[in-house]
N, C-alpha and C positions, 0 to 999 in steps of 0.2 A: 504494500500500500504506500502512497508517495503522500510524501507532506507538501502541505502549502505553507507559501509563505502570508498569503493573505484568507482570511476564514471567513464565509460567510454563516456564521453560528450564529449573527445578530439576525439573518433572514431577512436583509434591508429589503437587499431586490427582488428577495422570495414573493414577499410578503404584502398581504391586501384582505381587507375587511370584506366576506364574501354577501353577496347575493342572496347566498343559497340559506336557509335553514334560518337558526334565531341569530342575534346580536349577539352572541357570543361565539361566532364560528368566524375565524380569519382563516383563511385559507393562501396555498403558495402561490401565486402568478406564474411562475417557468418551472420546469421540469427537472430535477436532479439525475444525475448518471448514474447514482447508486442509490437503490432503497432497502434499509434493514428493519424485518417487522418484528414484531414482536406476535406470538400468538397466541396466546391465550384470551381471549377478550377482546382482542384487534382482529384475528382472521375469524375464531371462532369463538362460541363459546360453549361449551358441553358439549352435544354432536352437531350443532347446526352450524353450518357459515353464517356469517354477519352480514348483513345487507352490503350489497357492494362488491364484496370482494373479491368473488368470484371473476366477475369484469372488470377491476382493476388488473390484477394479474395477469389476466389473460393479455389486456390490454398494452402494458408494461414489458411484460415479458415480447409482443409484435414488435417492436419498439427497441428490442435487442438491450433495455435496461439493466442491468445487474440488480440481483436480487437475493436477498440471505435473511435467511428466518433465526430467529432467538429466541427460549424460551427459558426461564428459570427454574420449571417444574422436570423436577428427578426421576420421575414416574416413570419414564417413560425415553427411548435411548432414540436418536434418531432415526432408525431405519421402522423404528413403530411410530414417531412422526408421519415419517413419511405414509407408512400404510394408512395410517385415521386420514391426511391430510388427500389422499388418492380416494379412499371409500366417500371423503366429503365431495369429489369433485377436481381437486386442485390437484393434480399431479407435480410433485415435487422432487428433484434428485435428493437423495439421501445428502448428500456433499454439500447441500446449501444452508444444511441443519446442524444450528447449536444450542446444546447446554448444558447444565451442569457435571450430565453422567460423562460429556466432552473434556471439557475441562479441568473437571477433579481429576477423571485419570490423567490425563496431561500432567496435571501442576504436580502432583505424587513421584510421578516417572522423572519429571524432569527435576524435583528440587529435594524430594524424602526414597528416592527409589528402594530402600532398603529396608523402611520401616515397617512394623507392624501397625493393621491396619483395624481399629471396630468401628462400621459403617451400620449408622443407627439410621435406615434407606431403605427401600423397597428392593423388589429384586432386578431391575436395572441395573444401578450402577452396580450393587453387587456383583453382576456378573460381567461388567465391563470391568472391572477392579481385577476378578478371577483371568477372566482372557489375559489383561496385560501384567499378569503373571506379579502383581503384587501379595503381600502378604496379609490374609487374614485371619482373624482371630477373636473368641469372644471371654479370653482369660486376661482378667484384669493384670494379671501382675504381667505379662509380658506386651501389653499394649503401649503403643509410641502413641498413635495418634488417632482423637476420638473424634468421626467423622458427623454431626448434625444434620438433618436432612427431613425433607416430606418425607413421613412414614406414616401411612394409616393403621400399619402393625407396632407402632408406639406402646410398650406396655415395661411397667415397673422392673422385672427382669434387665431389661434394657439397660433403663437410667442408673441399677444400681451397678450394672457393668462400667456404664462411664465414671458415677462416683466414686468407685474403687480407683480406676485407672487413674484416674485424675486425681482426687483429694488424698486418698490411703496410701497408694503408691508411691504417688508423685513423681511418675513419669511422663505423663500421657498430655499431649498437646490437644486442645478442643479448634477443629475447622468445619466450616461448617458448606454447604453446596450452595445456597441462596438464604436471601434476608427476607422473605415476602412471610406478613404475617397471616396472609392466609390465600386461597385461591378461589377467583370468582367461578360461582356456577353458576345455571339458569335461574330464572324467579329473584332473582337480588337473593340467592345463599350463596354458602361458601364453605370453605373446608380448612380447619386450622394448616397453616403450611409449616418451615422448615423453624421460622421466627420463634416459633412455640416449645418447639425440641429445643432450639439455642438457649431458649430463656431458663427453661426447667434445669439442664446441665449448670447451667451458671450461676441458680440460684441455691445448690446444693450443695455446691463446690467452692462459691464464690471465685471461681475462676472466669476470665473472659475469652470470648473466640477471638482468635488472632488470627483469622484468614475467613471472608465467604468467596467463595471464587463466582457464583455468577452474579448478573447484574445487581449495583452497577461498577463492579470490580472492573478496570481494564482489562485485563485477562481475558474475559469476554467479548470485549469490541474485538481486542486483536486478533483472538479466535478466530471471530467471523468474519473478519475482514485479511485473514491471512494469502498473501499469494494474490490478492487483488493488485491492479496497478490502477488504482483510484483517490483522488484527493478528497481527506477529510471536508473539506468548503465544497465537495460535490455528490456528499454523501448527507440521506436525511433517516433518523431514525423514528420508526411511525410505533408509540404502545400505549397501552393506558394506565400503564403504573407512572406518578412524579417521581416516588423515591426510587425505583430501580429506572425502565428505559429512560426519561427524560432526563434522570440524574446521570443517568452515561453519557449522555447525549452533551452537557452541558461538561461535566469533569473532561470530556476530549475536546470540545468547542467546536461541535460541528452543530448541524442546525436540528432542531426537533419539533415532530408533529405532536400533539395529544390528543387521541380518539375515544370519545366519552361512550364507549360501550362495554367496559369495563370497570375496574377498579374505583374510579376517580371521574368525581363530577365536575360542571362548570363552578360550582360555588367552593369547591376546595383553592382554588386558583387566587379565587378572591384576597385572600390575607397575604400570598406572596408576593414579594419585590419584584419589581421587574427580570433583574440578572436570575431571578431561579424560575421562570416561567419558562413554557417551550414556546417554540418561534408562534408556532401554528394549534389551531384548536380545533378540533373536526366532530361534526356530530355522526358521521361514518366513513367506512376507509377510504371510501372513492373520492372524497372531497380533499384524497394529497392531490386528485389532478386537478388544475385551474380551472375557472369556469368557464374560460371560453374553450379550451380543450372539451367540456363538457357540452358546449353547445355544439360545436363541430362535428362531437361523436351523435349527437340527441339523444343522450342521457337526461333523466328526470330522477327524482327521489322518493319515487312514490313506497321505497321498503324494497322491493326487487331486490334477490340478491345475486344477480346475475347480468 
């Protein structure tokens, strides 16, 4: 990926109060050469596509765009990305998908490759952890590093395995795969996430996590943007979390969308300073492309997600 020397992170020339939807929707005026989504509550949300997005991508993708999806949820390893994101419609290469189950084993291999490993995680990363031949373990006394993560299988066994390793022992390092305190589902519910495991290990131990690798960790941008020859000022990250995508978005200074079909509403925005706002505010995905792009294609919003 190539740097720039000048950033469009502020969105000057992106950027235009749209048309489209309510007063709180600004939208980009010109097109980026790289779009990275976010998907959990931006492409989807539970099994259904989000309005839009199906013909955005498609769209994007005509257009020879570059395109890379992130997502912070452990559950699930790319190549099962891929299959949900193929049975919605949207046919995805495997290679254009990041997250945590990516990057933990990454960050392990490349900076602890030795260590002993209790990954409190569903069975994704666990078995991407086993392929790249790291070391696991569920005996306190010989644990290096205690992994935090979405687990629906979360049960007291567990935590008392980390509180050994970590307080009694006092060997065991706490890292965690993501910071999301929970993950949006259909009807406005949700599902306690990795935040919840973090907080419980720390509150038992009083120890604190000293690494989340995905968003909005750099580790993650670079991930997804490895091997690209694309400048930051030309790259827009579109999700509905502030504190993870838009906070990546802004810790690198490149420009960001925020699409309210998720996480975060228009009233959350409200109390923030200008510098922690994202460029752009979208009431669905399709509104990253400008609206006269929109007129030329005769696109309407009537909900369509296609």
């Amino acid at each position: 990926m190539r740097a720039s020397n000048e950033s469009r992170a502020s969105g000057g020339e992106h950027q235009a109060r749209a048309a489209l939807g309510s007063h709180s929707v600004i939208v980009p005026l010109s097109l980026f050469d790289a779009y990275i989504f976010d998907l959990d509550g931006t492409i989807y949300l539970g099994d259904e596509l989000l309005p839009g997005a199906e013909r955005l991508l498609t769209q994007l993708r005509a257009w020879g765009k570059v395109l890379r999806f992130v997502s912070n949820n452990p559950t699930r390893d790319p190549t099962m990305y891929a299959e949900k994101l193929t049975r919605l419609g949207l046919p995805i290469p495997v290679d254009e998908i990041i997250n945590p189950v990516v990057t933990m084993t990454r960050w392990l291999l490349t900076t602890h490759p030795d260590a002993v490993v209790f990954p409190i995680s569903e069975a994704p990363l666990i078995r991407a952890l086993t392929e790249a031949g790291i070391r696991l373990s569920s005996n306190p006394a010989e644990v290096d590093i205690v992994i935090a993560s979405y687990d629906r299988g979360f049960t007291y066994e567990k935590l008392q395995i980390a509180f050994d390793a970590i307080w009694f022992y006092k060997r065991a390092r706490l890292v965690a795969t993501n910071p999301d305190p929970y993950c949006p589902l259909p009807g406005g519910r949700g599902e306690p996430d990795a935040a919840a495991v973090i907080a419980a290990i720390e509150a038992c131990t009083g120890t604190t996590c000293e690494v989340i690798i995905g968003k909005p960790d750099p580790l993650m941008l670079h991930a997804t943007l490895q091997g690209l020859n694309v400048d930051l000022a030309d790259c827009l990250m579109v999700g509905d979390r502030l504190s993870t995508d838009i906070r990546m978005a802004l810790d690198a200074g490149m420009a960001s969308a925020l699409v309210l079909t998720g996480g975060t509403a228009a009233s959350d925005l409200e109390p923030l300073p200008v510098q922690q706002r994202p460029n752009f505010v979208l009431e669905r995905i399709d509104q990253v492309l400008p609206p006269s792009i929109w007129q030329q294609l005769g696109w309407n919003d009537h909900g369509s997600a296609d």
